[in-house]
N, C-alpha and C positions, 0 to 999 in steps of 0.2 A: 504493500500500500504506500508506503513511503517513496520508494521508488515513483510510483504514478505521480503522485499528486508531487514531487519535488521536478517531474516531468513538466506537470499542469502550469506549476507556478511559473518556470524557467521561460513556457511559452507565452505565457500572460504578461507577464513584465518585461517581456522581451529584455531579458539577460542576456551576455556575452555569454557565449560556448563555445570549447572546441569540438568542434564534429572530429575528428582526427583523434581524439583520446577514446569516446567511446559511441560515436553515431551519433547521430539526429535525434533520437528517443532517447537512446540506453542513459543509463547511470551507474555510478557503483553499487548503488540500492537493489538495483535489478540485480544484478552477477550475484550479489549477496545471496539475495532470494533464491536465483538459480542452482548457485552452488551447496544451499542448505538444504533444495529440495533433492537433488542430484544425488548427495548426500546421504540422506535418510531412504535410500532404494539399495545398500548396499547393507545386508546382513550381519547385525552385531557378530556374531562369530569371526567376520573376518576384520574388526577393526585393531587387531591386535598386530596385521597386515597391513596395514595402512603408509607405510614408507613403500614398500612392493609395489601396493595399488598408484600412488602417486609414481614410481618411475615406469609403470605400466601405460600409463595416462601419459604420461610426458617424451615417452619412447611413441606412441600408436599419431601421438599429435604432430609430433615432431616429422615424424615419415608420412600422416594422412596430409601436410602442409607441403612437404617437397616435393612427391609423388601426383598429387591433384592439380600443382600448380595454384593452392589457394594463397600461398605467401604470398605473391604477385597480387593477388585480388586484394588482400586485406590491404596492406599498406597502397595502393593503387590511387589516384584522385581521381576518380571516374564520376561521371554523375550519375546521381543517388537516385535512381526510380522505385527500388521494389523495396518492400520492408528489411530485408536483407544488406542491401545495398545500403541502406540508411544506415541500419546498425550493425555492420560487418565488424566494424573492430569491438564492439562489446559480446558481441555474441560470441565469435571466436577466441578473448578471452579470459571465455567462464572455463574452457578446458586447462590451461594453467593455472587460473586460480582454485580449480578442483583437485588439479596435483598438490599445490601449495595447502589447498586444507586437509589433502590426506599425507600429506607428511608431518603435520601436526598432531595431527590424530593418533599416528606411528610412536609420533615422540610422546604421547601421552599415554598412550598403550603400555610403552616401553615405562616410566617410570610408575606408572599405578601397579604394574606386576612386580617392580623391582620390590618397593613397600622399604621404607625407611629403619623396620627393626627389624623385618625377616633377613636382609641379604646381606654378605659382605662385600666390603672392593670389589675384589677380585670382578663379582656377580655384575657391581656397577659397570668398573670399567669395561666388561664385557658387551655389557648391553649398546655401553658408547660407543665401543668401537664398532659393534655392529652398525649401526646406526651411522656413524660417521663414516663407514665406507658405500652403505648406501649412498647417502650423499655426494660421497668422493665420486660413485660411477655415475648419479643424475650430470654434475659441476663436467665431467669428462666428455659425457653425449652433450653439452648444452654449448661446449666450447670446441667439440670437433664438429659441430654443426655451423653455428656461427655465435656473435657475441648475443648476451639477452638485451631483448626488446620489452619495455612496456604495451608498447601496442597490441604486439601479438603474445603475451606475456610467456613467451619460447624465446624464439631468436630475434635476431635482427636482421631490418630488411637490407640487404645492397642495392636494391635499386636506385634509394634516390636517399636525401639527407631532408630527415624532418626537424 
């Protein structure tokens, strides 16, 4: 709801926007929404999974953007006819910000099993370094790809300088 109606207002009082950060409509309010509902369609059993599912998510995006030819569309200055068009760079991404919230999820996973009196070091540091080599292999796909981008919240575009 927030989302809409911070939509509503933006059009009413004719605010300065960039169309370039997230479309014509989109807002951060939306991706919110999208990535909460996104979210809650994946099976509490596997949030304990949740660093995997984001470089799952970030690996499938990453190749559905180079293979499609969508990198080109998103960052593109095309004019904006279909709803798509409009909100291309918000819609595309909620799939990064979906990684970014299940690797949070991972890292909370990880320290609510760890349990502050049950475990010792050793247990900690292990879970960290899990965890941080996860990481290490998102940080390695993200930079053999290309640098990160806000827009496409994956890579960055080479076509052009925004």
């Amino acid at each position: 709801m927030i989302g809409v109606i911070r939509t509503i207002v933006i059009k009413v009082i004719n605010y300065q926007e960039h169309v370039s950060e997230y479309g014509v409509h989109w807002n951060f309010f939306l991706t919110i929404a999208i990535v909460s509902t996104l979210a809650t369609l994946l099976p509490y059993s596997w949030q304990p999974f949740g660093h995997y599912i984001a470089l799952a998510i970030m690996i499938l995006y990453e190749c559905f953007i180079k293979i499609t030819g969508s990198e080109a569309y998103i960052v593109a200055n095309i004019k904006r006819i279909t709803v798509l068009d409009k909100n291309k760079e918000g819609i595309f991404q909620c799939f990064g910000y979906l990684s970014c919230y299940f690797c949070g999820l991972g890292l909370g996973e990880i320290y609510k099993q760890l349990g502050v009196e049950k475990k010792t070091n050793i247990d900690f540091l292990k879970a960290q370094l899990k965890y941080l080599a996860t990481f290490f292999v998102i940080f390695v796909i993200c930079w053999y790809f290309q640098r990160t981008s806000r827009r496409l919240v994956s890579v960055d575009d080479k076509i052009g300088k925004y």
